[in-house]
C-alpha positions in Angstrom: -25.0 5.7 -1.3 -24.1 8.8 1.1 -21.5 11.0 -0.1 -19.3 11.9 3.0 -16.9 14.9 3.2 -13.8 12.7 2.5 -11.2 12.8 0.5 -8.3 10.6 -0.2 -6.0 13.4 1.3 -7.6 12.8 4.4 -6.7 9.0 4.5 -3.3 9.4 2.8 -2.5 11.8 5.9 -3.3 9.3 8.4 -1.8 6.7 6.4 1.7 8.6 6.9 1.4 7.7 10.3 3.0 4.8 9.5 3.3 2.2 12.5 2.2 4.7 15.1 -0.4 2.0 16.9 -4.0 4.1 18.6 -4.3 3.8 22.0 -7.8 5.0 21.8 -10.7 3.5 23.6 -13.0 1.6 21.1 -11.1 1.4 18.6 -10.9 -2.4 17.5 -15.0 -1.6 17.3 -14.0 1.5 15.1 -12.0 -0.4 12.6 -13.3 -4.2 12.7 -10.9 -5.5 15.4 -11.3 -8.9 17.1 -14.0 -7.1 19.1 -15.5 -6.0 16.5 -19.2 -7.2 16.8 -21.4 -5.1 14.5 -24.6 -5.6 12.8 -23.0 -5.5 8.9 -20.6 -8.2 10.1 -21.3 -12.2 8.2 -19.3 -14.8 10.0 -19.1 -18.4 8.0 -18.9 -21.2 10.3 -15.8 -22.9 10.9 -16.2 -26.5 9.0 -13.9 -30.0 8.8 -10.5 -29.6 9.4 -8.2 -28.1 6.3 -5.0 -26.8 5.6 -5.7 -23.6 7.6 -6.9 -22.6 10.2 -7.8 -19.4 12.5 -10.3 -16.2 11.8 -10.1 -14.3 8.4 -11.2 -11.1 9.0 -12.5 -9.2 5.5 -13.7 -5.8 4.5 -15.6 -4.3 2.0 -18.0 -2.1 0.6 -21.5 -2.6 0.3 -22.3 -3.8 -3.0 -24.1 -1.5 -5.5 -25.6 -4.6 -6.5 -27.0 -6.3 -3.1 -27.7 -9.7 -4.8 -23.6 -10.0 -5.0 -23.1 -9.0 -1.2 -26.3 -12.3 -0.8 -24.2 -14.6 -2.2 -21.0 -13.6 -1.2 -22.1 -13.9 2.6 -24.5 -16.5 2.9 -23.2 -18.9 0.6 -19.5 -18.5 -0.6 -17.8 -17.4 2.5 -19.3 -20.1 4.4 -18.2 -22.9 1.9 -14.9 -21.9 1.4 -14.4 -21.3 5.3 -16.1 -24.9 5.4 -13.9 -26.3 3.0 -10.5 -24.5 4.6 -11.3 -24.9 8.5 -10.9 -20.9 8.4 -13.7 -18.9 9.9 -14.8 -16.2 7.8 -15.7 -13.0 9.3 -17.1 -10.1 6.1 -17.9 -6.1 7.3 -19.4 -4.2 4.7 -19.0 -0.6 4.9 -20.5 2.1 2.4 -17.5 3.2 -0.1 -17.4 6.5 1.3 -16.4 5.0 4.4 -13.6 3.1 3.5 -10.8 5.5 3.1 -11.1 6.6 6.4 -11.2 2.7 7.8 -7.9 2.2 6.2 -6.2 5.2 7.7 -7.1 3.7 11.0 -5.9 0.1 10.3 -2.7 1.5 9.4 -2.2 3.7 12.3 -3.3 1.5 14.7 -0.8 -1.6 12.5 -4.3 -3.7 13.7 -7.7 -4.7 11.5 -8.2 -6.6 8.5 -6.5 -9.3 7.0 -8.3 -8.5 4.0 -9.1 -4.9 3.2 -11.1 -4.2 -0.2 -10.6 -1.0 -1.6 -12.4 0.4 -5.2 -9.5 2.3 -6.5 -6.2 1.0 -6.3 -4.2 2.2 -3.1 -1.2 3.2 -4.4 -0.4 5.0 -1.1 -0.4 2.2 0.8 2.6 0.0 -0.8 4.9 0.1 2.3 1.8 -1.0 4.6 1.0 -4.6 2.1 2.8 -7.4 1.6 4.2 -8.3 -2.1 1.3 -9.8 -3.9 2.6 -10.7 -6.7 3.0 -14.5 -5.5 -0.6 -14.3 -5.4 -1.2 -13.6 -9.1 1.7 -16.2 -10.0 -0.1 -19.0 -8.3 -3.5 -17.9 -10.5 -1.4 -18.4 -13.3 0.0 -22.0 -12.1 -3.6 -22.7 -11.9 -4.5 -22.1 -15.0 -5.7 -18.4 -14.1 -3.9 -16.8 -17.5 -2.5 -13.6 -17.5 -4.4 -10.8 -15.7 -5.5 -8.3 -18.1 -3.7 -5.0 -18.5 -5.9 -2.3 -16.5 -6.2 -4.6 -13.6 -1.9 -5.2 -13.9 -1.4 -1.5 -14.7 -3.5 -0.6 -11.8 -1.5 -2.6 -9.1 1.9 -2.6 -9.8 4.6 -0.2 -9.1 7.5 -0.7 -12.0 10.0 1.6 -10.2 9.7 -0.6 -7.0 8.5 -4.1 -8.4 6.1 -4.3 -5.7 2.5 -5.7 -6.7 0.6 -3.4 -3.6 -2.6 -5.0 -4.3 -4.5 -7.7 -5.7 -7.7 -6.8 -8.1 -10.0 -9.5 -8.0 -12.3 -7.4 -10.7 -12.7 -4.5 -12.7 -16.2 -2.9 -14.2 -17.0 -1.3 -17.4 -18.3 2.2 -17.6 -21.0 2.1 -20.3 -23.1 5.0 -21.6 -26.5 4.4 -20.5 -29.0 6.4 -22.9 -32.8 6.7 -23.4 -33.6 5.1 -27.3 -36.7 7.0 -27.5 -35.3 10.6 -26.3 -32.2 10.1 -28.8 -34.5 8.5 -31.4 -36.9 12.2 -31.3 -33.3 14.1 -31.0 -32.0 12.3 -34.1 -28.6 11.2 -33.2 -27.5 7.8 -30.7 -24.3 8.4 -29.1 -21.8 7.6 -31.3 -19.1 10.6 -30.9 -18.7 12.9 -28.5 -19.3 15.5 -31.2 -22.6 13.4 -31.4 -23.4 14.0 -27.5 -23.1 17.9 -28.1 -25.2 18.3 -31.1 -27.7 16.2 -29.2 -27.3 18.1 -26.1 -28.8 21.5 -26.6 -31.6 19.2 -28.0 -32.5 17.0 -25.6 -31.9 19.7 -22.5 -34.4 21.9 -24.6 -37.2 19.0 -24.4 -36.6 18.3 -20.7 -34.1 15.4 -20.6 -30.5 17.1 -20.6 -27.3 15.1 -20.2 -25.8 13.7 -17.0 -22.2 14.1 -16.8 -20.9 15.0 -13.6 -18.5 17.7 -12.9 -17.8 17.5 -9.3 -15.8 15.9 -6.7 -17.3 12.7 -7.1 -16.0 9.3 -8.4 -17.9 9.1 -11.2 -17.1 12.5 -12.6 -13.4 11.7 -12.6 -13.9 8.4 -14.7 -15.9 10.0 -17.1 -13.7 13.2 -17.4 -10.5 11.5 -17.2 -12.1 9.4 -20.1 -13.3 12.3 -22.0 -9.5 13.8 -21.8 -8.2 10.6 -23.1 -10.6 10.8 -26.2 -9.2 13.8 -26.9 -5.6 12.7 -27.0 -5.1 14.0 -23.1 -3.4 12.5 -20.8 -2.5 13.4 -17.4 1.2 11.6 -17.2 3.1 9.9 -19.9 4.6 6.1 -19.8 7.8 7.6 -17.8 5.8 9.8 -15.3 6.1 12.9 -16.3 3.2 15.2 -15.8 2.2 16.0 -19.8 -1.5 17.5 -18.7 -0.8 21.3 -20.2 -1.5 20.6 -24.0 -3.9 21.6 -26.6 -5.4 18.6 -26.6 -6.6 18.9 -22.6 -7.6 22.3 -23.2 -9.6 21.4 -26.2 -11.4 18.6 -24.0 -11.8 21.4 -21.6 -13.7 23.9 -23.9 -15.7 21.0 -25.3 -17.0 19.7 -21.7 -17.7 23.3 -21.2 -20.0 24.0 -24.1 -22.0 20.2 -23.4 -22.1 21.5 -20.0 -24.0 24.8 -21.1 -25.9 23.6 -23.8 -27.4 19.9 -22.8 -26.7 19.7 -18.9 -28.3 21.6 -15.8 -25.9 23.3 -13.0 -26.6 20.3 -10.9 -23.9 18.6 -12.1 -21.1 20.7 -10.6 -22.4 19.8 -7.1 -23.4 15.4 -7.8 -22.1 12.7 -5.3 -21.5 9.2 -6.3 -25.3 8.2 -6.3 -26.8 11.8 -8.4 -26.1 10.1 -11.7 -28.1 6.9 -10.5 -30.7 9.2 -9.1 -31.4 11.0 -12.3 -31.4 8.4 -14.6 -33.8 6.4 -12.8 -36.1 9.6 -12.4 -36.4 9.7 -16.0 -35.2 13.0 -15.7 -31.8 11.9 -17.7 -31.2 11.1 -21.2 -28.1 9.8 -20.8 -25.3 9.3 -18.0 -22.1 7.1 -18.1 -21.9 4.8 -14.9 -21.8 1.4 -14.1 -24.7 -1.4 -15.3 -26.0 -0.5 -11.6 -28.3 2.1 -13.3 -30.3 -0.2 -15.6 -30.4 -3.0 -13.2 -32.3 -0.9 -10.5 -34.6 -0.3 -13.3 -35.0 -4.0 -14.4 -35.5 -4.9 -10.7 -38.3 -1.6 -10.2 -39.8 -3.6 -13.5 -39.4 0.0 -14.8 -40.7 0.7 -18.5 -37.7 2.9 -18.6 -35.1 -0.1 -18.6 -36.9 -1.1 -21.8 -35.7 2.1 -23.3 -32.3 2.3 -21.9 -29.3 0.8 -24.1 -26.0 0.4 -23.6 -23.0 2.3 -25.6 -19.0 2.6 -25.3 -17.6 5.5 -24.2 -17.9 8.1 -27.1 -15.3 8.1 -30.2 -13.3 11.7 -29.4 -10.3 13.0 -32.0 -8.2 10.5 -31.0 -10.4 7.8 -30.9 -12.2 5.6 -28.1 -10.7 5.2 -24.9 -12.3 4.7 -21.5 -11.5 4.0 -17.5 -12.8 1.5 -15.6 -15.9 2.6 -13.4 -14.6 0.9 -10.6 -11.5 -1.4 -9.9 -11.9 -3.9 -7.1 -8.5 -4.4 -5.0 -7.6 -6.5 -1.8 -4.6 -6.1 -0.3 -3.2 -7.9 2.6 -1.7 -5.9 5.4 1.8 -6.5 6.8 -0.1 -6.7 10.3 -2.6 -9.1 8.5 -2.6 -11.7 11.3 -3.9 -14.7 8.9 -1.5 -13.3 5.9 -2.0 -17.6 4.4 -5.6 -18.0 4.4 -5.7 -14.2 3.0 -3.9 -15.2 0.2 -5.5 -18.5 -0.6 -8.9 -17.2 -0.5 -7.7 -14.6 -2.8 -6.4 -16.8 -5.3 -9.3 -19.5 -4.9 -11.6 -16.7 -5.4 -10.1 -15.6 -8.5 -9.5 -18.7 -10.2 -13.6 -19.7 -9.6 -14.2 -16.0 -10.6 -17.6 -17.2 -12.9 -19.7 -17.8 -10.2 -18.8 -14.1 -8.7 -19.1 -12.6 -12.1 -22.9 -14.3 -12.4 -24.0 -13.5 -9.1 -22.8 -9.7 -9.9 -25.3 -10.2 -12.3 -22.1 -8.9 -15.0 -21.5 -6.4 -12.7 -17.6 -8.0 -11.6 -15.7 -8.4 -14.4 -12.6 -10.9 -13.8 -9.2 -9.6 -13.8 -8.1 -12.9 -15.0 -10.7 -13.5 -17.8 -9.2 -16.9 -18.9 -11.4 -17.8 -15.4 -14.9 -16.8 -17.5 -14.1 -17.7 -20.5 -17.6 -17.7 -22.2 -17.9 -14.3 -20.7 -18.9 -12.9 -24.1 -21.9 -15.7 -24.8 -23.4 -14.7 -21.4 -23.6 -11.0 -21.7 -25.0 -12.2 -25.4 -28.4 -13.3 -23.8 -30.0 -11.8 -20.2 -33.7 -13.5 -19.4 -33.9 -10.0 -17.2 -33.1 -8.1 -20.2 -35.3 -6.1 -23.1 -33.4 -6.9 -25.4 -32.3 -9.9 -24.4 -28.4 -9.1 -25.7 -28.6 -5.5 -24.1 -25.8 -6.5 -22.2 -23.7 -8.0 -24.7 -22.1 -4.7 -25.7 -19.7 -5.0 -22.4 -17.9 -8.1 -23.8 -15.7 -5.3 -26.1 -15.1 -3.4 -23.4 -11.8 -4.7 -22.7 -10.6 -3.4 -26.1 -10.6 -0.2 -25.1 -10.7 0.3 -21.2 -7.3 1.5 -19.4 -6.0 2.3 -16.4 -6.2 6.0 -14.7 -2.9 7.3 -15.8 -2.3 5.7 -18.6 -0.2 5.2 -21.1 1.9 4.9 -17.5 1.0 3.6 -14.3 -1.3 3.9 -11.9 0.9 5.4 -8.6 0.4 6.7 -5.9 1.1 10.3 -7.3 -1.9 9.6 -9.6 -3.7 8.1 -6.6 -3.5 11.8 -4.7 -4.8 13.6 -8.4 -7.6 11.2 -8.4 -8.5 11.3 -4.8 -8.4 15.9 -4.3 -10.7 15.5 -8.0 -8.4 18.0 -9.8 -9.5 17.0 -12.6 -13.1 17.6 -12.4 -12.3 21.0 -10.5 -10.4 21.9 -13.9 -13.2 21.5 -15.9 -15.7 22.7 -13.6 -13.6 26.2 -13.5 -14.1 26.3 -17.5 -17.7 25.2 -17.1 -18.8 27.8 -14.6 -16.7 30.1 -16.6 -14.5 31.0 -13.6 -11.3 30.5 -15.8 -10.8 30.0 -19.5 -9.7 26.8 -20.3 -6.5 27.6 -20.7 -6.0 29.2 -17.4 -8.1 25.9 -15.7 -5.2 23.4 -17.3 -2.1 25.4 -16.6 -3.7 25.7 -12.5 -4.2 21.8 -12.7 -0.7 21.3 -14.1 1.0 23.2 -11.2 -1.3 21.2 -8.5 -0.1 18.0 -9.9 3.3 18.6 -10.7 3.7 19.2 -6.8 2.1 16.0 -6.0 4.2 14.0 -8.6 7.5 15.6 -7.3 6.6 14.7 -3.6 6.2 11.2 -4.4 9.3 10.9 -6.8 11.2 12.5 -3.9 9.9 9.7 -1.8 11.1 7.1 -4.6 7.9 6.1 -5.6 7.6 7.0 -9.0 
């Protein structure tokens, strides 16, 4: 998927705008207004009369696995608008291009009704509605209790405002090469385990694949690394706690796997690279989402015979990991169908096996009382060599948190996350530009400035 030149500073700029409406030419084409006519757009047919009634109006990205984005247009948005007398209109956009779509919704207070975002949107709380009565009709249902990184991820405790809804969240596994790690001698276990198996494995033409860059991926996977290591960017009460030993041991360890198992193209990867050199058969081993292995089993590639599956490394402080991705909705205040936005997020969730399926376990619920055999379906995949390859996700819930945990995910987080200061810390120890030290105290002073705008705005 193309990298563009955006960042989430861009968007949360625009998004200051507030209610300030565009009085540009084009622009309901721009951002998917009632004019809005292009090619990526699905439209379900409007079916027997229902409880609501109207257009719904939906954005999202383009799926990294297309066989979800199939189903999801040609089948369940046109039963569901069908069954509701709603007619269901879907844009897909690529990833990159969402930020900037948002920014202009806001501004212009005109889009979406449902706009899908794959981080949570902290930014945008005074834009949404409360969703929390969402989430309490799931539970009427007989949804159960979201779990804690998808709760964590869209509530704000210091305003009681749920700013989004997270219909799914994905593991991050390791994906590594059995044969390569078999002739290294080591699988990986530990992150002291990746290192020692580095030097070895970059010396026979297969080094690592762990991104240091301003990219998604890198920031999951470092941010994870940190937390390993007993680092943490913010404590429970939001106070910025990155400057310790422990983050500038994490440091100096990424820095040493960096020059003994990994190649320089890592400091410059977009969100696709890791995919990209995996599947090349360059990589020995990368940590991304189950996209990587299901391109291979869809190439019939030998290679996804080879590749297994793993949790994120065991660091000092034990095993602790991010989400790849987090899927969040939120409904605008502008929304102009705020009712059928909300039932078709809540009917979606509570019927959340059939997404999770056609994901092929790529969507994991947030409510996971909806799939409850979830961990006897991963157990056995007829695409899969072996069959239970897959079966290792079902534990991922044990261990996967939030980004900024042991507190919440805010929107002063949001802005860390989205200018990638923590990959820029480690890629100043990496190229040896700073010492470690000197690359944690420069990340502490960027982010104590974002986290003291955003208290002083009352957010955190």
């Amino acid at each position: 998927m193309a990298q563009h030149n955006l960042t989430r500073e861009d968007f949360l700029r625009a998004a200051a705008l507030g209610g300030a409406a565009l009085t540009m030419p084009g622009f309901l084409a721009a951002c998917g207004g009632d004019d809005d006519d292009e090619g990526a757009a699905t439209q379900a047919t409007t079916g027997a009369a229902g409880q609501l009634s109207g257009d719904l109006r939906i954005i999202q990205w383009s799926h990294f696995v297309p066989a979800y984005d199939e189903w999801f247009d040609n089948e369940y948005i046109t039963r569901w608008g069908e069954e509701n007398d709603v007619n269901v209109i879907v844009d897909h956009v690529a990833f990159a291009d969402l930020p900037a779509r948002a920014a202009a919704e806001v501004s212009a207070q005109q889009g979406h009704d449902l706009f899908w975002f794959l981080s949570p949107p902290a930014a945008y709380e005074d834009q949404v509605i409360d969703h929390e009565e969402i989430v309490q009709e799931i539970k009427s249902q007989g949804g159960g209790d979201m779990i804690t990184v998808c709760d964590r991820s869209t509530f704000n405790p210091k305003t009681n405002k749920r700013f989004g809804f997270s219909d799914n969240w994905v593991p991050d596994p390791v994906h590594w090469r059995k044969d390569l790690w078999d002739e290294a001698g080591f699988e990986p276990n530990t992150w002291d385990d990746v290192r020692q198996a580095g030097a070895r494995l970059k010396g026979a033409g297969n080094p690592l694949g762990i991104g240091i860059s301003q990219d998604i991926d890198a920031n999951m996977a470092l941010i994870a690394q940190m937390m390993c290591f007993g680092s943490f960017i913010q404590d429970e009460e939001s106070n910025v706690t990155i400057n310790s030993p422990e983050t500038v041991e994490a440091v100096e360890f990424m820095a040493e796997v960096y020059r003994t198992g990994m190649t320089p193209e890592v400091l410059s990867w977009d969100a696709s690279s890791n995919n990209r050199f995996y599947v090349s058969g360059k990589g020995s081993m990368i940590l991304n989402a189950i996209s990587a292995v299901r391109t291979l089993e869809d190439e019939g590639s030998e290679l996804a015979n080879n590749t297994l599956l793993a949790p994120i490394p065991e660091g000092p402080n034990g095993r602790q990991g991010l989400e790849h991705v987090l899927g969040v909705y939120v409904i605008w205040k502008f929304a102009r169908n705020q009712e059928a936005a909300k039932k078709f997020l809540i009917d979606l969730a509570i019927n959340y096996k059939e997404a999770f399926l056609e994901s092929k376990f790529y969507n994991f619920p947030s409510f996971p009382a909806t799939v409850p055999d979830l961990k006897e379906l991963v157990q056995n995949d007829d695409t899969a060599t072996p069959p239970d390859k897959y079966a290792i996700l079902g534990t991922f819930e044990d261990f996967s948190v939030n980004v900024g945990y042991p507190g919440y995910t805010t929107a002063a987080i949001d802005e860390v996350f989205g200018k990638f200061i923590i990959p820029q810390m480690f890629a100043q120890a990496a190229r040896g530009a700073m010492s470690p030290e000197d690359a944690v105290s420069a990340a502490e002073s960027q982010i104590e400035s974002i986290f003291q705008k955003w208290r002083d705005q009352g957010k955190i």
